[in-house]
Backbone as CSV, one residue per row, in Angstrom:
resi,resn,N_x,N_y,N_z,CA_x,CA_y,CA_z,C_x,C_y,C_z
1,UNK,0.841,-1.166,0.000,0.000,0.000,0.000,0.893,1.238,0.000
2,UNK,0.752,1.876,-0.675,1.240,3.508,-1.547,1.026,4.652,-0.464
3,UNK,1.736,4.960,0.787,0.919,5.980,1.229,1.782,7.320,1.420
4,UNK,1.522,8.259,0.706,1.579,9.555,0.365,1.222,10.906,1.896
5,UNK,2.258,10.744,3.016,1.679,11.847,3.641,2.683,13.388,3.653
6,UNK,1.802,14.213,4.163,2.704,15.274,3.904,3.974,15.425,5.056
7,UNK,4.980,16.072,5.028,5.972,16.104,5.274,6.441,16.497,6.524
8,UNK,4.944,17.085,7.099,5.014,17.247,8.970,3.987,16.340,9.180
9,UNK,3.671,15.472,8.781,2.555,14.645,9.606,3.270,13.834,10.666
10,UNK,2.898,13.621,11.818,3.348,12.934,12.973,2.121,11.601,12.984
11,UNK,1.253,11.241,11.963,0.796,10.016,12.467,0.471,9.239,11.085
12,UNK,0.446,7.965,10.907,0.155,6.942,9.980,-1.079,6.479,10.067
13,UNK,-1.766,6.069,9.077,-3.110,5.421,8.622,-2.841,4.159,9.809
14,UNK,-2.285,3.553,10.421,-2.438,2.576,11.566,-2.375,3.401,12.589
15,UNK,-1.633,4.296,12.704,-1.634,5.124,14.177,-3.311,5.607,14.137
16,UNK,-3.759,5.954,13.263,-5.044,6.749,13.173,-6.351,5.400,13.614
17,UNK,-6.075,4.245,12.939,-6.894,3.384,13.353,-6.997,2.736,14.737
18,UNK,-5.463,2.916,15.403,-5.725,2.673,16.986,-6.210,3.398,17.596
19,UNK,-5.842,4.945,16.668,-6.810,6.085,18.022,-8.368,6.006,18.162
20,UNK,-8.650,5.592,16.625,-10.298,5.434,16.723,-10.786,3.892,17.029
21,UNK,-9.628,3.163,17.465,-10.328,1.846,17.719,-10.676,1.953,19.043
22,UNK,-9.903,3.022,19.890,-9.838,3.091,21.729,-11.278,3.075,21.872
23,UNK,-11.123,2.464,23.354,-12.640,2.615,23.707,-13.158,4.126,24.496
24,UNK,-13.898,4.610,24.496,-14.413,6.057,24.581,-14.277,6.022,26.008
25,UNK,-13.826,5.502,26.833,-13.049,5.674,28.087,-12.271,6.200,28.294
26,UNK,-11.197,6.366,27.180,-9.765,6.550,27.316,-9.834,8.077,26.896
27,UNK,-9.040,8.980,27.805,-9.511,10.223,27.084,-8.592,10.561,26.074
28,UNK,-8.830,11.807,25.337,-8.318,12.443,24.181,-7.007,12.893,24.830
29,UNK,-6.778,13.130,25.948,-5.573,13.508,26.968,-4.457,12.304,27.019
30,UNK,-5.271,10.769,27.599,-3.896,10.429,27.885,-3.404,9.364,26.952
31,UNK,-4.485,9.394,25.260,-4.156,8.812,24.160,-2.888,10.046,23.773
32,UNK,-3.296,11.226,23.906,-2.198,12.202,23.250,-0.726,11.817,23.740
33,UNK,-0.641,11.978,25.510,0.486,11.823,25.822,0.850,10.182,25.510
34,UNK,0.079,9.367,25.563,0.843,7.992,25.040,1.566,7.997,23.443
35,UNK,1.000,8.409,22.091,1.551,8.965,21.421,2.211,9.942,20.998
36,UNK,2.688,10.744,22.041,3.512,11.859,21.622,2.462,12.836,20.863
37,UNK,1.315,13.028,20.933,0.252,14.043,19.906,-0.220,15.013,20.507
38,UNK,-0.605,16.007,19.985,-1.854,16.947,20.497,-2.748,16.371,20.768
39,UNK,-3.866,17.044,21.860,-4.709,16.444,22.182,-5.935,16.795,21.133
40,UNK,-5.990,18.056,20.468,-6.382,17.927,19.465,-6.515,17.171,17.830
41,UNK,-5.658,17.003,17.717,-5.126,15.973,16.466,-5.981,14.281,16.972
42,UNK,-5.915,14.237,18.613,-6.204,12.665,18.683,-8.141,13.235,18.429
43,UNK,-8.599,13.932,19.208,-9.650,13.991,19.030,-10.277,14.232,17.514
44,UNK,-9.620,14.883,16.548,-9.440,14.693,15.076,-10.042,13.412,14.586
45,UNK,-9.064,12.605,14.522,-8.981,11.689,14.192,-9.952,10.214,14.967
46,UNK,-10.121,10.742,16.308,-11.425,10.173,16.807,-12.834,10.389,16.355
47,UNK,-13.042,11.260,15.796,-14.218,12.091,15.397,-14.274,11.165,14.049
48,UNK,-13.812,11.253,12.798,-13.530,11.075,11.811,-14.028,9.507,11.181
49,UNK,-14.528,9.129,10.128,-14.944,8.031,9.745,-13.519,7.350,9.298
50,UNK,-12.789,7.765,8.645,-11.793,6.600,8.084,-10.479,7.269,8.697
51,UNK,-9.454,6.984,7.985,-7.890,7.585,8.160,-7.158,8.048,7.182
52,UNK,-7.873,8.422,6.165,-7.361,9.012,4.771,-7.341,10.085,5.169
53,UNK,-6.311,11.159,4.797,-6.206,12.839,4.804,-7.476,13.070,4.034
54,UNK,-7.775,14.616,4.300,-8.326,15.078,3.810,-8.015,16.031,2.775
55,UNK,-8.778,16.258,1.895,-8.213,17.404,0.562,-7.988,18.729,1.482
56,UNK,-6.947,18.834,0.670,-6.455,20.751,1.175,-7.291,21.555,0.259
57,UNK,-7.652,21.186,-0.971,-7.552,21.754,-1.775,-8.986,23.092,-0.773
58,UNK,-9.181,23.940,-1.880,-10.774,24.821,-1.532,-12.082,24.302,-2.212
59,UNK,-12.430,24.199,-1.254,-13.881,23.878,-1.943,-14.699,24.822,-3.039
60,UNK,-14.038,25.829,-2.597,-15.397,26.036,-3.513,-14.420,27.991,-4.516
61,UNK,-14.747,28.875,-5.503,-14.474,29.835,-5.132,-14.759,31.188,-5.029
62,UNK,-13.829,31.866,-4.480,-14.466,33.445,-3.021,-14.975,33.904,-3.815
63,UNK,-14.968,34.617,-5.166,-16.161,35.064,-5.775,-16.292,35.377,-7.215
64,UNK,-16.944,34.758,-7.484,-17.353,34.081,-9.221,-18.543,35.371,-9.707
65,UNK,-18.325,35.614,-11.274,-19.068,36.232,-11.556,-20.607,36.091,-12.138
66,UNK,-21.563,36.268,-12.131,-22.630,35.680,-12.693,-22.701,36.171,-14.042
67,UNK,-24.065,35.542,-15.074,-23.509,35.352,-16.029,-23.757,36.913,-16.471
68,UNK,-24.925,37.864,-15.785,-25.331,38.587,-16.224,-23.786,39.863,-15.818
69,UNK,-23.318,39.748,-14.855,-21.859,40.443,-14.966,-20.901,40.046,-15.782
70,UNK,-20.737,38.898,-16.618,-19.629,38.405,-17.310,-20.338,39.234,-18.806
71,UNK,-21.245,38.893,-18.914,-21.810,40.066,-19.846,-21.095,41.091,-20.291
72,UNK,-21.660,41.934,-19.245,-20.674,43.302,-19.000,-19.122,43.788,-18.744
73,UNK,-18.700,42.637,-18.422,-17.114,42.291,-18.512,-16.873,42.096,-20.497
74,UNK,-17.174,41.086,-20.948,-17.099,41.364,-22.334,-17.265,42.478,-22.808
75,UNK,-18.482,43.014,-22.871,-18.886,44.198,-23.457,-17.638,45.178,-23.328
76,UNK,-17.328,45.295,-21.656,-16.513,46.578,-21.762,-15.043,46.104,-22.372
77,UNK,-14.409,44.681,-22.437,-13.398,44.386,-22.605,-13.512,44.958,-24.266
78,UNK,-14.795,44.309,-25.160,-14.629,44.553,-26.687,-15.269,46.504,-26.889
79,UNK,-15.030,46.856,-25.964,-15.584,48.720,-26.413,-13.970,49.169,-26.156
80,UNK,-13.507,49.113,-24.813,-12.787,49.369,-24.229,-11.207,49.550,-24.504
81,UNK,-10.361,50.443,-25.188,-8.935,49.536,-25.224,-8.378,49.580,-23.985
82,UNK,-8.917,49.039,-23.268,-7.842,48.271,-21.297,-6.986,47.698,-21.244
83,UNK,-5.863,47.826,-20.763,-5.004,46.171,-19.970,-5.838,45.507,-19.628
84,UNK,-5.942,44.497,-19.388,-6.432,43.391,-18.733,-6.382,43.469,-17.137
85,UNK,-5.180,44.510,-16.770,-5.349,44.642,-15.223,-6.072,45.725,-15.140
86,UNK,-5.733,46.718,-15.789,-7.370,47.751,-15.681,-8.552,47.674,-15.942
87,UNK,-8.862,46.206,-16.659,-9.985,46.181,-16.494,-10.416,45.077,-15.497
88,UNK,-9.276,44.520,-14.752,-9.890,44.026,-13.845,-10.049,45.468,-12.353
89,UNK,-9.411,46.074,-12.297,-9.957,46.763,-11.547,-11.167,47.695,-11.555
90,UNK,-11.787,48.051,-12.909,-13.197,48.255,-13.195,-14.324,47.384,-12.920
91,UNK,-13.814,46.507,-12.994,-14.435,45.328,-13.014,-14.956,45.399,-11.068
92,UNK,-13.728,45.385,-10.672,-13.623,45.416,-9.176,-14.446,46.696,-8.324
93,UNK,-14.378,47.531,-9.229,-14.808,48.793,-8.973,-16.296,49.087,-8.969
94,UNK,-16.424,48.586,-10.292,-18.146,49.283,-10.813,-18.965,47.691,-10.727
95,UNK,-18.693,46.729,-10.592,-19.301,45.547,-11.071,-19.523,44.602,-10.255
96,UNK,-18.434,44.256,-9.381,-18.497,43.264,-8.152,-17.293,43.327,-7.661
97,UNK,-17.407,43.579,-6.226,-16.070,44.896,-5.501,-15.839,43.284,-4.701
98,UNK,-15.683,42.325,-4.849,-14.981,40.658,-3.782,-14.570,39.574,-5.335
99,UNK,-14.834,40.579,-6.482,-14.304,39.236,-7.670,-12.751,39.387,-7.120
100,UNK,-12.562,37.896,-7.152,-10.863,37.449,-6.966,-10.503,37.098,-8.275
101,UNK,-9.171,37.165,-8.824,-8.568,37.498,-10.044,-8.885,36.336,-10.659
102,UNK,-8.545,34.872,-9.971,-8.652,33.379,-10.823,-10.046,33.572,-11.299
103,UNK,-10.941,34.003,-10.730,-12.597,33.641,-11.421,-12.673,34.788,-12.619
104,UNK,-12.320,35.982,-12.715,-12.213,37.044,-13.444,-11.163,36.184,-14.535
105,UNK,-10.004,35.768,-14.781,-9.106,35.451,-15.268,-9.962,34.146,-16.238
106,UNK,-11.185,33.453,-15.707,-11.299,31.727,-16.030,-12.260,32.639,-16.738
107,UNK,-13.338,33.776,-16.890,-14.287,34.404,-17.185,-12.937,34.870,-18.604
108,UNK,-12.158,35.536,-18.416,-11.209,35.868,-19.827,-10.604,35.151,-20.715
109,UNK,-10.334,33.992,-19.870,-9.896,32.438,-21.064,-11.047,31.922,-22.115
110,UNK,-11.960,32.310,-21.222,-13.603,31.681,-22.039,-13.926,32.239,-22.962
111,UNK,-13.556,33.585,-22.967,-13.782,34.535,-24.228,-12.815,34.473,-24.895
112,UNK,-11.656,33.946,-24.726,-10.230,34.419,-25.911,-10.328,35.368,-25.364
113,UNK,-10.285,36.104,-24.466,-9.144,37.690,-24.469,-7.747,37.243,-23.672
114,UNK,-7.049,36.235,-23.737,-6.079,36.014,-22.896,-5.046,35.407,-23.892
115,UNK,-5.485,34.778,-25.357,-4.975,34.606,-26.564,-5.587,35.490,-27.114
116,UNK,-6.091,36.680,-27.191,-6.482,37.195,-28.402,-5.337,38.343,-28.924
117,UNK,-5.400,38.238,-30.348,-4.057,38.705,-31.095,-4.484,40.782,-30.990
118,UNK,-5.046,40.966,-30.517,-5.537,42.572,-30.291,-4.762,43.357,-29.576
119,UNK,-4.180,44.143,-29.595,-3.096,44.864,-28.404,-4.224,46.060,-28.240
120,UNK,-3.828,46.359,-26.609,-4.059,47.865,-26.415,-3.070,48.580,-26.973
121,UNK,-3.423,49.831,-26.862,-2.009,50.754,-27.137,-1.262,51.044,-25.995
122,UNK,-0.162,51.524,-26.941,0.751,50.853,-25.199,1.006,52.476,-25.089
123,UNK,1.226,52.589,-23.509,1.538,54.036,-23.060,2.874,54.566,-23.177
124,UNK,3.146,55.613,-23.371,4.451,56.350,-23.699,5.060,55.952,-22.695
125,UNK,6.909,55.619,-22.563,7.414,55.568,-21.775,7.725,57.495,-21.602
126,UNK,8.279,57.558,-20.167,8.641,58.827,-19.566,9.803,59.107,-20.062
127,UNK,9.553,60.182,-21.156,10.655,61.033,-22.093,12.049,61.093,-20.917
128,UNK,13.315,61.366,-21.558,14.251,61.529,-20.965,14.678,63.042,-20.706
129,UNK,15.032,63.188,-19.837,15.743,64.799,-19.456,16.119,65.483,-20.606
């Protein structure tokens, strides 16, 4: 068996099955000090149906645009000549002030504006003395 833990874990898929095999006598206290653990971590893992980690990953994300704002994100992207970071801060500004960049960014892949061959114009650099 293949087992993959991360690199501070202090307990194994068998360590985890003795803590939840104890009988509910034994407290979360002096299972900790018998294994060297937090007393939190044992109660963790007491709580818990199996002994597989759990995903880190995020469930879910902080804030996505609906479709009727992605709308208006196009619109102003094809009127507009913007950077792409100025118009995410319009975006941020006038439209939905908690969009986080990955959902704004997955909303710009969908349209081609992230391959699209269109340049803004680019701003003067600051003349020399």
């Amino acid at each position: 068996m293949n087992i993959q833990l991360h690199k501070n874990a202090r307990t194994t898929p068998a360590i985890r099955l003795e803590l939840q095999s104890q009988a509910e006598s034994v407290s979360d206290r002096e299972l900790a000090e018998a294994y060297y653990l937090n007393r939190h971590t044992v109660a963790k893992w007491r709580q818990r149906e199996g002994v597989e980690d759990a995903s880190h990953r995020p469930q879910r994300l902080h804030a996505t645009l609906s479709t009727a704002q992605e709308a208006v994100v196009v619109a102003l992207r094809e009127t507009l000549p913007l950077p792409l970071d100025d118009l995410l801060a319009v975006t941020r500004e006038f439209i939905h002030p908690k969009c986080c960049a990955p959902a704004w960014i997955v909303v710009c892949a969908a349209m081609g504006f992230l391959t699209s061959r269109r340049r803004c114009p680019r701003r003067k650099a600051p003349g020399r003395w």
